[in-house]
C-alpha positions as CSV (number, residue, x, y, z in Angstrom):
1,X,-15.8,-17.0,-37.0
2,X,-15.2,-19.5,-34.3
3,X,-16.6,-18.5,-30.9
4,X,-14.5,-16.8,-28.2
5,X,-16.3,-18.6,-25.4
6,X,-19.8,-21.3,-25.8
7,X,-21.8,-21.6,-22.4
8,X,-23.2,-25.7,-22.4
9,X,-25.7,-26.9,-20.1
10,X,-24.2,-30.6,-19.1
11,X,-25.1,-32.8,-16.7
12,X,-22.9,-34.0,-13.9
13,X,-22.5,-37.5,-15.7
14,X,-21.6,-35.5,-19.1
15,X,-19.1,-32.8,-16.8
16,X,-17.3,-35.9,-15.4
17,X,-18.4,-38.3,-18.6
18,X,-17.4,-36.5,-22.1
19,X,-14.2,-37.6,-24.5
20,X,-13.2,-33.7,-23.6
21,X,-14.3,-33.6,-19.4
22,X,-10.5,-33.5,-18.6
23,X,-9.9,-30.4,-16.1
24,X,-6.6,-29.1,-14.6
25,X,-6.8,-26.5,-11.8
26,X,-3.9,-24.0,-13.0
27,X,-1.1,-22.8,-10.8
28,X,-2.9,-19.6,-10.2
29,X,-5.7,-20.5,-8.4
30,X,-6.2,-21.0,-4.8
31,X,-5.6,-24.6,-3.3
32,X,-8.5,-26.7,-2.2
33,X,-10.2,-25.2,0.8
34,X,-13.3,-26.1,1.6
35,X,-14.5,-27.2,5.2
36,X,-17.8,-28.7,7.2
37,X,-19.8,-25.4,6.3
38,X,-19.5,-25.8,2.8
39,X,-19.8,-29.7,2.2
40,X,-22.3,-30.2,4.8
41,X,-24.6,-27.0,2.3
42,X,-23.7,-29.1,-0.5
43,X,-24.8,-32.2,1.0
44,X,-28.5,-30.5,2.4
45,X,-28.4,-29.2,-0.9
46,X,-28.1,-31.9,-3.4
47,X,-30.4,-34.3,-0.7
48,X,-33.2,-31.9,-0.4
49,X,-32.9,-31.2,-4.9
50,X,-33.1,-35.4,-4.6
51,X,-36.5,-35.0,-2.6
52,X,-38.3,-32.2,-3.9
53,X,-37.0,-30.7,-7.6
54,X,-36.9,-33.0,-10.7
55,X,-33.6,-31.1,-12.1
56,X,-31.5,-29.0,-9.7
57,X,-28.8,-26.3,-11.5
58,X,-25.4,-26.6,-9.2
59,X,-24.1,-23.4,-10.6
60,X,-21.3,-22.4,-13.6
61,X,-17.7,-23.2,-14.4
62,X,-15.4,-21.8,-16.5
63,X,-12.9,-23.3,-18.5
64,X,-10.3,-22.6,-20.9
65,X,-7.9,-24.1,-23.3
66,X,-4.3,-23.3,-21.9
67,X,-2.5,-24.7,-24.6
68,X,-3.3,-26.2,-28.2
69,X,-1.8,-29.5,-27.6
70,X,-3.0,-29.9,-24.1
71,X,-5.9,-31.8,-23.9
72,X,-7.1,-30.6,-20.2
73,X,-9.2,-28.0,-19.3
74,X,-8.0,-24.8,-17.3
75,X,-10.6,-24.3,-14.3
76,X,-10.7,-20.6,-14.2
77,X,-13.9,-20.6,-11.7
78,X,-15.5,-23.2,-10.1
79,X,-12.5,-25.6,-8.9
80,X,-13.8,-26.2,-5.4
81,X,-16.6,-27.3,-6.5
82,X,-15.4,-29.7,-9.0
83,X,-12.8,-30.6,-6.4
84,X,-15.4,-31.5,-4.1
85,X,-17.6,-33.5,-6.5
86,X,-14.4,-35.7,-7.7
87,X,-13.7,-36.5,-3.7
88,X,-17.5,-37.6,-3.6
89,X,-17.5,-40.0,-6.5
90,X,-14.0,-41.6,-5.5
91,X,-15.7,-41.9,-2.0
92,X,-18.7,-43.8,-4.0
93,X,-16.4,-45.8,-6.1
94,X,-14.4,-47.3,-2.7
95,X,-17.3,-47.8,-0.7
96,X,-20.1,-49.2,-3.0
97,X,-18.5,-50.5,-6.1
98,X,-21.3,-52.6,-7.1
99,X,-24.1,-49.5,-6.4
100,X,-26.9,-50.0,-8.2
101,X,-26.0,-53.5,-10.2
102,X,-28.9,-54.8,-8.8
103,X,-30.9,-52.6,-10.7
104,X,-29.3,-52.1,-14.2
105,X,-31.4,-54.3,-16.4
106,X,-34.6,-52.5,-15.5
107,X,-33.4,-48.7,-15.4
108,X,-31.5,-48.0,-18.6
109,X,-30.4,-44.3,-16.3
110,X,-29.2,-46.6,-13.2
111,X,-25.2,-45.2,-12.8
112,X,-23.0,-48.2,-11.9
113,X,-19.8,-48.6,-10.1
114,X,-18.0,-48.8,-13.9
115,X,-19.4,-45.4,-14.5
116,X,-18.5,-43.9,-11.3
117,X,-14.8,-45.1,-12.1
118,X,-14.7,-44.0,-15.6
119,X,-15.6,-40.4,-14.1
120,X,-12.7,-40.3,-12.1
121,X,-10.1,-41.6,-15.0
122,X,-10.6,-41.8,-18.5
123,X,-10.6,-44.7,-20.4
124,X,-8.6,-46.4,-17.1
125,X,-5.6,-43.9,-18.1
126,X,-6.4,-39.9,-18.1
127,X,-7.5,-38.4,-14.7
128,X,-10.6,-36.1,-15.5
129,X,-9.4,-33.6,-12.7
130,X,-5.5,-32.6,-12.0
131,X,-3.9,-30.3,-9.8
132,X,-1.8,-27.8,-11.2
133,X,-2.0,-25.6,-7.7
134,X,1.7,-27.7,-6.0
135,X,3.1,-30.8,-6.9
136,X,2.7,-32.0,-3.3
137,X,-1.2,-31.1,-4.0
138,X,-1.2,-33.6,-6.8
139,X,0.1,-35.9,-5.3
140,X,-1.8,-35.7,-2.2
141,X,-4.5,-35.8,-4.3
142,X,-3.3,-39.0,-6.0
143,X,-2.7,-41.1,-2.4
144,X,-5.5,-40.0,-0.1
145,X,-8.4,-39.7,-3.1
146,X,-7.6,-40.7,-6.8
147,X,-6.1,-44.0,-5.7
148,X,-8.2,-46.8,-5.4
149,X,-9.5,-47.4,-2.1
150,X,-7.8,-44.9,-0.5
151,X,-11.1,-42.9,0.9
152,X,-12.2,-45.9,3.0
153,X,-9.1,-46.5,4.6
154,X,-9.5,-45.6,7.9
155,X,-5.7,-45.0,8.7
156,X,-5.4,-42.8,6.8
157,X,-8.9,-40.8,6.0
158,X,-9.9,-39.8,9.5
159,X,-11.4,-36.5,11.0
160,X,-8.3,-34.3,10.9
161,X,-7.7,-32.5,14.3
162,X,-9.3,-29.0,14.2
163,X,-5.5,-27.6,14.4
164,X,-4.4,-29.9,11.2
165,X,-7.6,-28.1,9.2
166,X,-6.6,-25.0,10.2
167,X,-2.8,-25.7,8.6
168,X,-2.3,-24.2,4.9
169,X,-2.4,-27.6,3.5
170,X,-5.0,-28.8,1.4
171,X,-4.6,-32.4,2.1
172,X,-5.9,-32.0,5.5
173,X,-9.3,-30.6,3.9
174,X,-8.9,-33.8,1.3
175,X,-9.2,-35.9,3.7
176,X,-12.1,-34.1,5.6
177,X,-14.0,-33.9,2.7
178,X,-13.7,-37.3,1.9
179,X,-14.3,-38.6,5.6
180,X,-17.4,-36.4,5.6
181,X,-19.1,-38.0,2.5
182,X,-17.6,-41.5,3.4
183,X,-20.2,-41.0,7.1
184,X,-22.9,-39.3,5.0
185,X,-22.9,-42.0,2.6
186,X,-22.7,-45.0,5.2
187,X,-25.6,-43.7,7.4
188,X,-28.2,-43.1,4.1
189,X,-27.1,-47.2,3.5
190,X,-26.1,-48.5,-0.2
191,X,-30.1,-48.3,-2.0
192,X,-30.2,-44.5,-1.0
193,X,-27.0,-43.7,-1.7
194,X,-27.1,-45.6,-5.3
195,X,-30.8,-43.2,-5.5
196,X,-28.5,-40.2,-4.9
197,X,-25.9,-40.9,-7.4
198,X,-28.9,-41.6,-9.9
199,X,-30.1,-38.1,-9.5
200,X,-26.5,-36.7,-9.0
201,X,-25.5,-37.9,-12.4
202,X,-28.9,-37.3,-14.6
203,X,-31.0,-34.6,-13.1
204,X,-28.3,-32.2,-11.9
205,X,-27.2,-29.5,-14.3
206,X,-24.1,-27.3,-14.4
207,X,-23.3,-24.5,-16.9
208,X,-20.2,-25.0,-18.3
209,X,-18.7,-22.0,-19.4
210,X,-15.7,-23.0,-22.3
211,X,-13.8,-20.1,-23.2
212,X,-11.5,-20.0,-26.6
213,X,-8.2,-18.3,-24.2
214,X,-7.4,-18.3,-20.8
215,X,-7.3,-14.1,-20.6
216,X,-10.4,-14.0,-22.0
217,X,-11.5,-16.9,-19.4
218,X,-9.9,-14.7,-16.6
219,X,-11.8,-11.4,-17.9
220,X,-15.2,-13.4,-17.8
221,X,-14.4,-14.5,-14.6
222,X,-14.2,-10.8,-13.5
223,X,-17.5,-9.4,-15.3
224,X,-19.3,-12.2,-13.8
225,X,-17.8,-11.8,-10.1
226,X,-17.7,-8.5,-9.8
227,X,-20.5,-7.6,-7.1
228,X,-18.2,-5.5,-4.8
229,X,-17.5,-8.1,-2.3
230,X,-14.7,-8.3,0.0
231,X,-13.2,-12.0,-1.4
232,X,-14.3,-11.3,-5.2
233,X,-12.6,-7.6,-4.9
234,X,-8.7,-10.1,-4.5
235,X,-9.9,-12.4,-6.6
236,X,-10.3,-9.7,-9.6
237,X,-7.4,-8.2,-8.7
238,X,-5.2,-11.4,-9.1
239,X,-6.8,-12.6,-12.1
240,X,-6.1,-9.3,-13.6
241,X,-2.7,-9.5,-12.6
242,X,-2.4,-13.3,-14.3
243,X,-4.0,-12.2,-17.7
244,X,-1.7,-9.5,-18.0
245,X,0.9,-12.4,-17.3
246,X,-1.2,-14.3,-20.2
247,X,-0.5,-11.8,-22.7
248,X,2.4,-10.2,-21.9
249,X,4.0,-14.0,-22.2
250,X,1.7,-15.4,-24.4
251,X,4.1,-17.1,-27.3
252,X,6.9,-17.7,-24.7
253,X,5.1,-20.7,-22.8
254,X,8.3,-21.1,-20.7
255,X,8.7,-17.7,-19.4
256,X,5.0,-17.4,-18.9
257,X,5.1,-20.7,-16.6
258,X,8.4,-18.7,-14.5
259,X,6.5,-15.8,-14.3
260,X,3.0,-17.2,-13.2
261,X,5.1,-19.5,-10.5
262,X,6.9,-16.6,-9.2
263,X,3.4,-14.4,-8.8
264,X,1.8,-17.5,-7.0
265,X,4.1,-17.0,-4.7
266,X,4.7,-13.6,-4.0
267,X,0.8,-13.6,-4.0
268,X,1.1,-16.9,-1.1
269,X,3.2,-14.6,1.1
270,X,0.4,-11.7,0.5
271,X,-2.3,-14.4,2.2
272,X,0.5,-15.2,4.6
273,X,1.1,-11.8,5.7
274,X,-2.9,-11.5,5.9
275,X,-3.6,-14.3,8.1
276,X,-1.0,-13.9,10.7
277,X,-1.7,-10.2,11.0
278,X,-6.1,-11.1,10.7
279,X,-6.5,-8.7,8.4
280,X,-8.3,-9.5,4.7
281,X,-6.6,-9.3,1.8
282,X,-9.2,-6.9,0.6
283,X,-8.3,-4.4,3.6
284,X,-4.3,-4.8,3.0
285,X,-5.5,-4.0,-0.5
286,X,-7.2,-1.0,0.5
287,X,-4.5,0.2,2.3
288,X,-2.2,0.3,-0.9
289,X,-4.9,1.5,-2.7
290,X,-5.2,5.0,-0.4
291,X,-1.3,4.9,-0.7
292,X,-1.3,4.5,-4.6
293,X,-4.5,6.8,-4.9
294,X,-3.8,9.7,-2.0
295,X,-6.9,10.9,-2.5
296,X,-10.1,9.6,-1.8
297,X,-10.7,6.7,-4.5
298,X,-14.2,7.6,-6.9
299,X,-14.4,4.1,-8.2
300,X,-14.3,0.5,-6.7
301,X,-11.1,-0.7,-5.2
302,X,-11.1,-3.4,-8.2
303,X,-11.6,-0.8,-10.9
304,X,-9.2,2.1,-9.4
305,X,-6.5,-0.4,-8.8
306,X,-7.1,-1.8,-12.2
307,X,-6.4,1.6,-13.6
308,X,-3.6,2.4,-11.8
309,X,-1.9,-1.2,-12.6
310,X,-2.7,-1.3,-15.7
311,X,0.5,-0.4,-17.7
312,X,2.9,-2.0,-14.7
313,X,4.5,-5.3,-14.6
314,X,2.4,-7.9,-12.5
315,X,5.2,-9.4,-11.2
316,X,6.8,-6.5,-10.1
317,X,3.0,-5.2,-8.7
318,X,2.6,-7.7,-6.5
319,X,6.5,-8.0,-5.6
320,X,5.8,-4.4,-4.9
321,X,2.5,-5.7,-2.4
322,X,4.1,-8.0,-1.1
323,X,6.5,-5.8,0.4
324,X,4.1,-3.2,1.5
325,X,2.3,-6.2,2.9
326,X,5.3,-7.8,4.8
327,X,5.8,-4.0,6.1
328,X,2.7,-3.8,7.9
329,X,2.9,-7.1,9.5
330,X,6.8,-6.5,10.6
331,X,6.8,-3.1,11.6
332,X,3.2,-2.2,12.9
333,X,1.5,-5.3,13.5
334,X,4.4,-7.1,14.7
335,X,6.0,-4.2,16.8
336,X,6.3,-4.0,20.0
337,X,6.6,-0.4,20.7
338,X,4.0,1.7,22.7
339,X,3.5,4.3,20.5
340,X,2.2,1.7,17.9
341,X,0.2,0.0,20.2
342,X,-1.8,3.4,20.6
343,X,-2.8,3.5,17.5
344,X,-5.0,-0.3,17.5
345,X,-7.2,1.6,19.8
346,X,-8.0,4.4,17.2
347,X,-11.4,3.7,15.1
348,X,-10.4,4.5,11.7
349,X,-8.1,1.9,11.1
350,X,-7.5,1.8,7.6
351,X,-6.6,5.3,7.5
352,X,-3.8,5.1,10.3
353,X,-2.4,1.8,9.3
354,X,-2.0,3.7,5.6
355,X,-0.8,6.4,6.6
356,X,2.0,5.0,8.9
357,X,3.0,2.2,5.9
358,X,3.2,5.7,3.4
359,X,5.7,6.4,5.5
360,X,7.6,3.6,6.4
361,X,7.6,2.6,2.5
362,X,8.6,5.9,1.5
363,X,11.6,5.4,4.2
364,X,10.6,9.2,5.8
365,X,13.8,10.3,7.4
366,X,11.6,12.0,10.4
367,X,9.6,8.4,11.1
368,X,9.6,8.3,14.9
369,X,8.5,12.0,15.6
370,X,5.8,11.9,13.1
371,X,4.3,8.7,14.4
372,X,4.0,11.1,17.8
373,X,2.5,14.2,16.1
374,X,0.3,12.2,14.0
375,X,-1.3,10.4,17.0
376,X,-1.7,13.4,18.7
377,X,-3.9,14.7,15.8
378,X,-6.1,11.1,15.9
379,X,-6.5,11.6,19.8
380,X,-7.2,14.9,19.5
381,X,-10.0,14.3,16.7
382,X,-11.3,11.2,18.8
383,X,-11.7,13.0,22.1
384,X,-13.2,16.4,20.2
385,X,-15.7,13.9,19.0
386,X,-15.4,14.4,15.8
387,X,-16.4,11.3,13.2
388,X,-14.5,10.0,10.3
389,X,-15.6,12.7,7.8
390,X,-13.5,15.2,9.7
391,X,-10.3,13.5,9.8
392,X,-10.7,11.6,5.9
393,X,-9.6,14.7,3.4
394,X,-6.2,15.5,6.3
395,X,-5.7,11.9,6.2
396,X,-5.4,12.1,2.5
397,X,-3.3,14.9,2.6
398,X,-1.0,13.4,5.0
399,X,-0.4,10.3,2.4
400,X,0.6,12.7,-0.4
401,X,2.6,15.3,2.2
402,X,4.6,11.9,2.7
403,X,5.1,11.1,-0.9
404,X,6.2,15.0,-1.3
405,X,8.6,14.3,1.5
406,X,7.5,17.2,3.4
407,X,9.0,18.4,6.2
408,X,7.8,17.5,9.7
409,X,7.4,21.2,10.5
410,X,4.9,21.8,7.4
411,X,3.0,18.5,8.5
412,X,2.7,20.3,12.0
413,X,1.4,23.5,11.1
414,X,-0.8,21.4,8.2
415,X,-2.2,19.3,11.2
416,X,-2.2,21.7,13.9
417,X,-4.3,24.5,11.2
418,X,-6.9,21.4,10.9
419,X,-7.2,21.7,14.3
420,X,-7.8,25.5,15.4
421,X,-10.1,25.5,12.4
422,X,-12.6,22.9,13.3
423,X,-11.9,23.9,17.1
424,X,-10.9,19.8,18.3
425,X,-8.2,21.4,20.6
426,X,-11.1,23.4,22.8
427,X,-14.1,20.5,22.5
428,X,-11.1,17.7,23.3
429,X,-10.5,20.1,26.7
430,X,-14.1,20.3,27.3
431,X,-14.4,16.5,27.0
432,X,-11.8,15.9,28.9
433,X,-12.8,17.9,31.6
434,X,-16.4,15.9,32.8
435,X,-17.6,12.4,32.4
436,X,-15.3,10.1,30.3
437,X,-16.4,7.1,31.5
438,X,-19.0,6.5,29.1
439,X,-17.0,7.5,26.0
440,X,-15.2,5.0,23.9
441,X,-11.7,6.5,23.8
442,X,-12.1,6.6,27.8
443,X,-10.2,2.9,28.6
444,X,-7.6,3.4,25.4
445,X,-6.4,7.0,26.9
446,X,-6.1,5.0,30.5
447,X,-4.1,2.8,28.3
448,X,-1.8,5.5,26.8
449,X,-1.4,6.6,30.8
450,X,-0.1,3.3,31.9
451,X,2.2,3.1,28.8
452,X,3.4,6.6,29.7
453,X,4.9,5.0,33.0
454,X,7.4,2.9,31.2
455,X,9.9,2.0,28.9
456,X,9.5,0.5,25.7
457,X,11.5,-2.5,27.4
458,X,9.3,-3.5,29.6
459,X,5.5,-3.1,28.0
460,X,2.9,-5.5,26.5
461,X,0.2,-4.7,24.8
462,X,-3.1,-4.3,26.4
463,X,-6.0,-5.3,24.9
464,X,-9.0,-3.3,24.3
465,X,-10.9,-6.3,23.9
466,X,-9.6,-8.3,27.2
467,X,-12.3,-8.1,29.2
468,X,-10.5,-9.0,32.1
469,X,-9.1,-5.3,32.4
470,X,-11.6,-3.1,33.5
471,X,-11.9,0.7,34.1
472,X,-12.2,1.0,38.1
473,X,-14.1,3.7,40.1
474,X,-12.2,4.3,42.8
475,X,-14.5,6.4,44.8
476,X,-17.5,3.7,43.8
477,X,-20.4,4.6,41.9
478,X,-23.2,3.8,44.9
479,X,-20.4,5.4,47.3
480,X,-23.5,6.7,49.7
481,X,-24.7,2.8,50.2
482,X,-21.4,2.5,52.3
483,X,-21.2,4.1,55.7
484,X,-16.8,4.4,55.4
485,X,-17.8,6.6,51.8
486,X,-20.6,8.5,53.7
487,X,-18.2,10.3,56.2
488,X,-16.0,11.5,53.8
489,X,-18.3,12.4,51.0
490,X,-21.9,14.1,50.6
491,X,-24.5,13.4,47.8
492,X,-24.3,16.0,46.2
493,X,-23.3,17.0,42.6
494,X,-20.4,17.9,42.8
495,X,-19.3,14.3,44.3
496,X,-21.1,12.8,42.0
497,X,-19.4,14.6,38.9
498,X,-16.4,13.7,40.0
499,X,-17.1,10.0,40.0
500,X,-16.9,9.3,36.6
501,X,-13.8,11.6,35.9
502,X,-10.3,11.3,35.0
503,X,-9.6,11.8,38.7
504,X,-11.4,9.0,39.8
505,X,-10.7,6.1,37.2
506,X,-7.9,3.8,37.1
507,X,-7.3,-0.1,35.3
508,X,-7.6,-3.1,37.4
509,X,-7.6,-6.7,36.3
510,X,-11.4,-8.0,36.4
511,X,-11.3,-10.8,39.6
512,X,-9.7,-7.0,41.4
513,X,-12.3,-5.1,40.4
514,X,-15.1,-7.3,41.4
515,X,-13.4,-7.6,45.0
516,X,-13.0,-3.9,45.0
517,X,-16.2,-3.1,44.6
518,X,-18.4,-1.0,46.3
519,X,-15.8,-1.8,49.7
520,X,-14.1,1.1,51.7
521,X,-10.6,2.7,50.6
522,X,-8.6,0.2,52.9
523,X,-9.7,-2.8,51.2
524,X,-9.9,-1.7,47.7
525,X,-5.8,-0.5,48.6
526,X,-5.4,-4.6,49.5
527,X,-7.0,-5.8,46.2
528,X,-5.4,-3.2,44.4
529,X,-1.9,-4.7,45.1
530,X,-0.2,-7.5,43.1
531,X,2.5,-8.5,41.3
532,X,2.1,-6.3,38.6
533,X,0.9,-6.5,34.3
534,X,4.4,-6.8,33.5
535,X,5.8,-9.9,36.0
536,X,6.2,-13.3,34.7
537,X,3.6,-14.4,36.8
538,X,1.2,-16.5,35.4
539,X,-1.9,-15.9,37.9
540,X,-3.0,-13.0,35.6
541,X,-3.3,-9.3,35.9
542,X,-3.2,-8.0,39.8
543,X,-2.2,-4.2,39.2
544,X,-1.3,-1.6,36.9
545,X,1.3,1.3,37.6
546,X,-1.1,3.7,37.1
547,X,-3.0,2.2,39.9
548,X,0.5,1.4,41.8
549,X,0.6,4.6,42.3
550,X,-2.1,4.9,44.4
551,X,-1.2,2.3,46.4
552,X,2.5,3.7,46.9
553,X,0.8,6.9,48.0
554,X,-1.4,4.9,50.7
555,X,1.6,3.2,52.2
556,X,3.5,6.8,52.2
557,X,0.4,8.2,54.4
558,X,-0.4,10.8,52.0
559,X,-3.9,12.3,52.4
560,X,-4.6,10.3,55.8
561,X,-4.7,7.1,54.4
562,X,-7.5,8.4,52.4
563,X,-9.2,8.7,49.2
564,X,-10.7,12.2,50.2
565,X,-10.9,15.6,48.4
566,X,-7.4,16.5,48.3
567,X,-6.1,12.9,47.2
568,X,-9.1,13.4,44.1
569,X,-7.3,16.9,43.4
570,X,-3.5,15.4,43.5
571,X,-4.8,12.6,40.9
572,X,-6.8,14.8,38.8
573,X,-4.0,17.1,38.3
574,X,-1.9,14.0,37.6
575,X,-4.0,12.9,35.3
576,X,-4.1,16.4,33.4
577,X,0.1,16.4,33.4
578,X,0.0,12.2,31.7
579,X,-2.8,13.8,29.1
580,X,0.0,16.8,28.5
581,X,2.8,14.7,27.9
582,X,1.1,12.1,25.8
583,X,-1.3,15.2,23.8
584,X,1.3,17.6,23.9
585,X,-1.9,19.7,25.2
586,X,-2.1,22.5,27.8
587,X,-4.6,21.6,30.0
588,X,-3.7,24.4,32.5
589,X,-7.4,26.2,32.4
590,X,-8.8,22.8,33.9
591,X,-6.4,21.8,36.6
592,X,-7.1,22.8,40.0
């Protein structure tokens, strides 16, 4: 019974050497992407092996026949690396073709320029490694690398610009791979560098995996990747995807080519979608996991998504993904709409973002008054204090009330029965009442306040990260260190719990802040006026409308000019009527 896979232990001159070292890197896989992190490991790696270690193992590939009559390998796992070590002996065949002549009659191992070249292309005619990824890769590959001379022509194999490497096209990291090795090579000088390729070619080992099919390939690729990590997690999920594509297609060569190009592409819009909205693919993933699931998932995402896909169509899967995908970046990421800002703030991301793409996939009729009542429940929840374990079954619940197109009203009293029975409503009030300065949802519910003042035509999204808006005391925290602050206020208690209250805070940009300071009312109210967040200017962020308002009620005369008891009353109570609206909360028993 002939094997289904045979592991070998070759050497790099036997992986690049043998009559059957001819490798294709299928359609499936990801293009070439390494950068300086990776080469420059490789390069300490194989330098300090050279140094101290008589062999050095470089890892395992796996490779599998794709077709009887083919006579390339399909690289399953381990084409970057292979990739990487082609680009490093083209680089050695351009810029020392006569390495190590002077030394072949004494050292029968000494690896020539002749043998460098017959690593890249077989017998002068087959290239030992092909990409199968675009044809544009190929023939990037073929100009900048394959081609003779091309890695040591300096027009064209420079340092690519760090925006060209960041570009979703692999011959920008061709040519940075093979202007890294062509400096690395020229510093160490021609005798070291033929010492290198000595020991690259006999003393370092790689396991080559061959495999009898490509599923089976694919499936070994997933027992022997699958440590729970974030990149593997995608990885096993599109290879399971493909060998179902293997099978399902497997006499009808053709329609399995149509079928893997279409998925490659559908799966390209997937990383797409993930990049532009910087979110991994193993979180977008997630996301449609919780939506498939609706319930809290008892395996890995890998194995529950495996279980749940296993008797669908990959192509229409992924199409499927793709969509949900596309949905998250259009109509939440994307959005420009205050109510969906609100939610960035919110700590349990992947719940949210779920349960807003349940239902925006499942087209719920009642969209826009849900998104309301359901950020009322995460506020509500956030402010109470309560962690992720309290809100984790509800958010379940909420995906399948979705799918089971409930009715708004039932997801109210569903929601609003979570909260009398873990009693969020009364700790929110009680949190709401003291010092919020120091909590984390304190700056995002200032947030919510300032989007409360306007229209969704005229609002940008303020970011919780931008540390250049800053949550300003207006009565300031060492208020008794200034004589203007002493006549109006004691130390006491009482001033000092209203200092870090909702009375007393408001958003300024951070140059404002810093001139504010610890000054007196009338020279905070002149640093306090600008030209506004939402002006074209260009000079950055002067004032908010939240803290407009303070200013309009200075120039009015309200409270003598002053920011005394009764203008910390007025703005308390304001703040408790924003919270209202926004909460949909009745904060009556702590207004004064």
């Amino acid at each position: 019974m002939e094997d289904i896979f045979k592991p070998n232990s070759l050497s790099i001159k036997e992986i690049f050497g043998n009559a059957d070292s001819l490798y294709q890197i299928p359609r499936y896989q990801r293009p070439y992407s390494w950068g300086d992190e990776q080469l420059e490991k490789l390069w300490e790696d194989l330098v300090d092996a050279k140094e101290n270690e008589p062999n050095y193992f470089l890892g395992s590939i796996i490779t599998a026949k794709p077709e009887d009559k083919n006579n390339y390998l399909d690289i399953v796992d381990g084409q970057q690396r292979l990739t990487t070590l082609t680009i490093l002996l083209c680089v050695y065949r351009d810029l020392y073709p006569e390495i190590n002549n002077d030394i072949l009659e004494e050292d029968p191992f000494a690896i020539d320029g002749k043998t460098v070249s017959n690593s890249i292309k077989f017998n002068d005619r087959f290239q030992r490694l092909r990409l199968r990824t675009h044809s544009n890769h190929q023939s990037d590959f073929d100009k900048l690398i394959l081609s003779e001379n091309a890695t040591v022509d300096s027009k064209e194999i420079e340092k690519p610009t760090k925006q060209d490497l960041r570009k979703d096209e692999p011959k920008f990291k061709f040519k940075n791979s093979a202007f890294f090795f062509r400096e690395k090579l020229t510093s160490i000088g021609e005798k070291e560098a033929g010492e290198l390729l000595n020991y690259l070619f006999n003393k370092i080992k790689i396991i080559r995996i061959d495999c009898k099919s490509v599923s089976f390939a694919i499936k070994l690729f997933q027992v022997l990747n699958d440590r729970g990590l974030d990149l593997s997690n995608s990885d096993l999920i599109k290879s399971f995807l493909i060998e179902k594509i293997q099978k399902k297609y497997n006499d009808e060569s053709e329609i399995r080519k149509q079928k893997e190009e279409q998925f490659m592409d559908d799966w390209k819009e997937c990383e797409n979608c993930s990049n532009n909205t910087e979110t991994t693919l193993n979180d977008l993933f997630v996301m449609y996991e919780y939506y498939l699931l609706a319930q809290n998932p008892k395996k890995s995402l890998y194995d529950e998504l495996r279980n749940e896909l296993k008797d669908k169509d990959s192509n229409e899967t992924i199409a499927d993904i793709k969509n949900f995908i596309r949905t998250y970046q259009t109509e939440i990421f994307d959005k420009e709409n205050k109510i969906i800002y609100s939610f960035f703030y919110i700590p349990w991301g992947m719940y949210w973002r779920t349960i807003l793409l349940t239902a925006l996939k499942e087209k719920y009729s009642e969209y826009e008054e849900f998104v309301k009542v359901f950020r009322r429940y995460y506020y509500l929840n956030w402010i109470a204090g309560n962690t992720l374990s309290k809100i984790k079954q509800t958010s379940f619940n909420l995906i399948k009330s979705i799918k089971e197109k409930k009715t708004l009203q039932n997801i109210k009293e569903e929601l609003n029965n979570s909260l009398v029975s873990d009693n969020t409503i009364r700790k929110a009030i009680e949190n709401l009442s003291g010092d919020i300065y120091n909590e984390k949802w304190c700056k995002p519910l200032l947030f919510l306040i300032e989007y409360n003042q306007t229209d969704d035509s005229n609002i940008s999204f303020l970011d919780i990260a931008n540390r250049n808006v800053q949550v300003e005391h207006i009565l300031p925290q060492k208020y008794y260190n200034n004589e203007d602050w002493k006549t109006i206020f004691e130390k006491n208690d009482e001033t000092n719990s209203w200092l870090n209250s909702g009375r007393n805070l408001t958003l300024l940009s951070g140059k404002k802040n810093v001139e504010a300071g610890n000054r007196d009312f009338e020279t905070k109210i002149k640093s306090y006026t600008g030209k506004g967040f939402y002006s074209n200017n260009q000079e950055g962020i002067t004032a908010f409308r939240m803290t407009q308002q303070i200013v309009d009620n200075y120039n009015k005369g309200l409270f003598s000019k002053q920011w005394n008891k009764e203008a910390l009353k007025d703005r308390w109570n304001w703040f408790c009527a924003q919270v209202e609206t926004i909460l949909e909360i009745d904060l009556t028993e702590i207004k004064e």
